[in-house]
C-alpha positions in Angstrom: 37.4 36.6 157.9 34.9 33.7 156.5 35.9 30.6 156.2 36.2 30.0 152.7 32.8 27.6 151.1 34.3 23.9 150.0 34.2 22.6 147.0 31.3 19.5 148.1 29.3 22.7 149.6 29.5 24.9 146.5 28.1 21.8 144.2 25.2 21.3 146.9 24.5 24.8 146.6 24.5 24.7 143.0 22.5 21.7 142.6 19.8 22.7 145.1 19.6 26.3 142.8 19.0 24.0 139.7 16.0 21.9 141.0 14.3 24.1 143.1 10.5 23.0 141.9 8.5 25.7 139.9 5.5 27.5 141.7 2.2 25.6 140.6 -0.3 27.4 138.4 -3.6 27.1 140.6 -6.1 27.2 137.4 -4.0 23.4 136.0 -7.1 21.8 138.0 -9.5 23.9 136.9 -8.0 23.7 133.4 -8.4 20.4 133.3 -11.5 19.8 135.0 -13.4 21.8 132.1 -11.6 19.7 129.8 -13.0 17.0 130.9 -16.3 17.9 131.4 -16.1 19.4 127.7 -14.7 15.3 126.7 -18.1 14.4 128.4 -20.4 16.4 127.0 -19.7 16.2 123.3 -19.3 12.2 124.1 -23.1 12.7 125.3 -23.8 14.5 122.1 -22.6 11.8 120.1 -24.2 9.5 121.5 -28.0 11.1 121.3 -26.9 11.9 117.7 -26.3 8.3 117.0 -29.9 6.9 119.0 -31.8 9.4 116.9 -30.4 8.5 113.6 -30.8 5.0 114.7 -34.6 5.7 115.5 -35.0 7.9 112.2 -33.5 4.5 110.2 -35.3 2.3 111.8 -38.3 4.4 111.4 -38.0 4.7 107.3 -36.8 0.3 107.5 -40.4 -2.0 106.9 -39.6 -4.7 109.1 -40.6 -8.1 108.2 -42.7 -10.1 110.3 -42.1 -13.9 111.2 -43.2 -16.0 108.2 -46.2 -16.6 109.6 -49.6 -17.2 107.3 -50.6 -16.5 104.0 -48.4 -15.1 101.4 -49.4 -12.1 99.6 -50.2 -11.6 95.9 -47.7 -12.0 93.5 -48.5 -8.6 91.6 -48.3 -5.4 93.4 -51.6 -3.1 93.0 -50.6 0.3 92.2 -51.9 2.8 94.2 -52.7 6.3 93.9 -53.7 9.6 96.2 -57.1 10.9 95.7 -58.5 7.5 95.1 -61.0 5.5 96.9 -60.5 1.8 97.8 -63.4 0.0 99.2 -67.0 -0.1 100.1 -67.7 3.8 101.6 -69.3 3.4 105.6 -67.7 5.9 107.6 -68.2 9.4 108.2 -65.1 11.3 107.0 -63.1 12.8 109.8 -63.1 11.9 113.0 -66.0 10.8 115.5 -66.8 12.5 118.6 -64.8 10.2 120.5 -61.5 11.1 119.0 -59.3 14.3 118.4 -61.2 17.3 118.1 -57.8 19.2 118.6 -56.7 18.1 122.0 -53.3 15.9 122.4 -54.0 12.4 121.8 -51.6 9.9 122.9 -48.8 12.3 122.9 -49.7 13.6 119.2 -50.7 16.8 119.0 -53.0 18.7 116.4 -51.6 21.4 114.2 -51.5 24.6 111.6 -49.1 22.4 109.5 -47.1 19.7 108.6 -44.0 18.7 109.4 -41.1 17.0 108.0 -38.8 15.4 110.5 -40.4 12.3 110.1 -42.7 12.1 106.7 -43.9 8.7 106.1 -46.6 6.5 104.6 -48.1 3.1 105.0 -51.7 1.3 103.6 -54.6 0.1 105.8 -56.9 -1.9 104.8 -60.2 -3.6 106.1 -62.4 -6.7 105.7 -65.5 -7.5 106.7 -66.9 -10.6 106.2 -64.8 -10.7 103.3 -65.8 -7.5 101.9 -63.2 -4.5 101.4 -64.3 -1.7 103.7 -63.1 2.3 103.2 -60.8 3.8 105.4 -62.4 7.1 105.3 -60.5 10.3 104.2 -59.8 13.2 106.6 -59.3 10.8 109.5 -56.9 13.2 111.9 -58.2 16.8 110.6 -60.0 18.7 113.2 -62.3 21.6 111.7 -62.1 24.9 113.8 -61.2 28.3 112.7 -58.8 29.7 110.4 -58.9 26.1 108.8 -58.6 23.8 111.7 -55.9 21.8 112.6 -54.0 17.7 111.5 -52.6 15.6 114.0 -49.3 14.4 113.0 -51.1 11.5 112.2 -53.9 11.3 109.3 -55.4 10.9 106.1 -56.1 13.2 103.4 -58.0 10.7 101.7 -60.0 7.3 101.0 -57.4 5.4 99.4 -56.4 3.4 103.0 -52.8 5.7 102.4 -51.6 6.8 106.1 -49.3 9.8 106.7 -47.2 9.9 109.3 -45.7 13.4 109.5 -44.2 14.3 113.0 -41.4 17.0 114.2 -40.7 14.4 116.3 -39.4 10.5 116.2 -41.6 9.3 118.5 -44.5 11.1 120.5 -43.3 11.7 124.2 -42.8 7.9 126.3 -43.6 5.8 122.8 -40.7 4.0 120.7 -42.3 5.0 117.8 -46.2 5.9 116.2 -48.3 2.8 116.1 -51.9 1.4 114.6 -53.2 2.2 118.1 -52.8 5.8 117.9 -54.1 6.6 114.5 -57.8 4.6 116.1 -57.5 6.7 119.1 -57.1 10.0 116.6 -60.2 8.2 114.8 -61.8 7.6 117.9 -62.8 4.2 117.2 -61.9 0.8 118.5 -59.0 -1.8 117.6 -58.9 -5.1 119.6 -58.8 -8.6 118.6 -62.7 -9.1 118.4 -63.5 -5.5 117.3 -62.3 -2.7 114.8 -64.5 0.3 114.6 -67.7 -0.7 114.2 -67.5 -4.0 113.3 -67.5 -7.0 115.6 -65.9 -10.2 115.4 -62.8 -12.3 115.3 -59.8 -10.0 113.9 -57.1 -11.6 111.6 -54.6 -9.4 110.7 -51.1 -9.3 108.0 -48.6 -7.2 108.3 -46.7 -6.6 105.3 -47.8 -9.8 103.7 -47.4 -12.4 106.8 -50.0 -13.3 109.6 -49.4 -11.1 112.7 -50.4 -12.5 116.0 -49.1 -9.7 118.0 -51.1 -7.1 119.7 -53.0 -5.1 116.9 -53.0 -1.4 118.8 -48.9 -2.3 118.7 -48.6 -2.7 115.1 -45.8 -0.1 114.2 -46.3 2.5 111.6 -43.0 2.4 109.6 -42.2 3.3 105.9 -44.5 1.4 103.4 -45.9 -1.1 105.7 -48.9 -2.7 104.5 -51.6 -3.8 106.8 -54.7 -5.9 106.5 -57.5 -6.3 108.9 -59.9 -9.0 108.6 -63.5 -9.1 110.6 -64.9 -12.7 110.7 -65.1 -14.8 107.6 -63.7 -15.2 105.2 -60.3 -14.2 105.3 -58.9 -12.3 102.5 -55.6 -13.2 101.3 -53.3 -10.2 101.7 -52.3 -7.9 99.0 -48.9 -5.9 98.0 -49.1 -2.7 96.7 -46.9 -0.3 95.5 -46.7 3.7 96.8 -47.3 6.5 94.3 -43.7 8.3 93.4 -43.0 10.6 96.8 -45.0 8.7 99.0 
């Protein structure tokens, strides 16, 4: 006959029955890992999201240079599309030495315009004093069934740039720039030369004297820029865009 089980053994017993550990689900790690990874990737999506809209703000902001220079006139001149500002020299279009259709500086040439970035700023040009054209059609290459428009161009003489991109910036740039509407042109921008014309360069930006480097002057809603070949210097100008430019 068994002995029969004490009272301290039963309780043992009984408490060991109670806590005995439940099996462990071998997916909890794998659960959580893609949790995690899930937690990371719509972080990274944020993030790009908030850079972009950051870029596209910045992109419609006109910065203001350093108060350096002349100050510009105290009454805007209103300016209108399909106009013509200035003494005509150029050749509309581009010259041989600029887009023809291939990608230049990262922009490329195409059947139509886009919207992801659609803004506008005014160029204009002195020489000697004298107010030179920015010729029309700068950044439409002819070719067949209608040719093609860099992101960049004009559609006129009226010194009006359009910037209209799919993109924020083309591909290793922080953002479209003076430089790269010349190199569409195919003519030169430096601090003793623009296009043609040769000489010391002065240039405003949005009113004030800009020392910077010209082909880095960015191309941001409603900036106004003047570029003045030898003497004299004009004083800058304001203008004001036509309605849904």
């Amino acid at each position: 006959m068994s002995q029969p089980t004490s009272r301290a053994a039963r309780r043992q017993g009984e408490r060991g029955a109670h806590h005995t550990p439940p099996p462990r689900d071998p997916m909890k790690a794998v659960y959580g890992g893609f949790i995690v990874l899930l937690v990371l990737i719509l972080g990274a999506l944020g993030i790009y999201k908030w850079r972009e809209t950051a870029r596209l703000a910045a992109a419609y902001a006109t910065p203001t240079p350093a108060p350096i220079g002349a100050t510009p006139s105290p009454k805007p001149i209103n300016l209108a599309t399909n106009t013509h500002l200035g003494k005509p020299v150029f050749k509309t279009g581009d010259t041989i030495n600029g887009g023809v259709g291939q990608v230049v500086d990262g922009i490329s040439c195409a059947a139509q315009e886009y919207v992801t970035l659609h803004i506008h700023q005014h160029l204009d040009l002195y020489v000697n004093g004298k107010h030179i054209q920015i010729p029309a059609f700068i950044g439409g290459a002819p070719g067949p069934n209608g040719g093609c428009l860099y992101w960049m161009h004009t559609h006129d003489a009226s010194g009006i740039i359009h910037v209209e991109a799919p993109i924020l910036a083309p591909e290793g740039a922080s953002g479209y720039t003076l430089g790269m509407l010349f190199d569409i042109w195919g003519e030169p921008l430096t601090r003793s030369q623009v296009a043609t014309f040769k000489g010391p360069v002065v240039a405003f930006v949005n009113g004030q004297r800009y020392e910077g480097e010209l082909r880095a002057i960015p191309l941001t809603a409603h900036q106004i820029i003047e570029l003045n070949v030898g003497l004299p210097i004009v004083p800058p100008k304001t203008y004001t865009f036509p309605a849904g430019v």
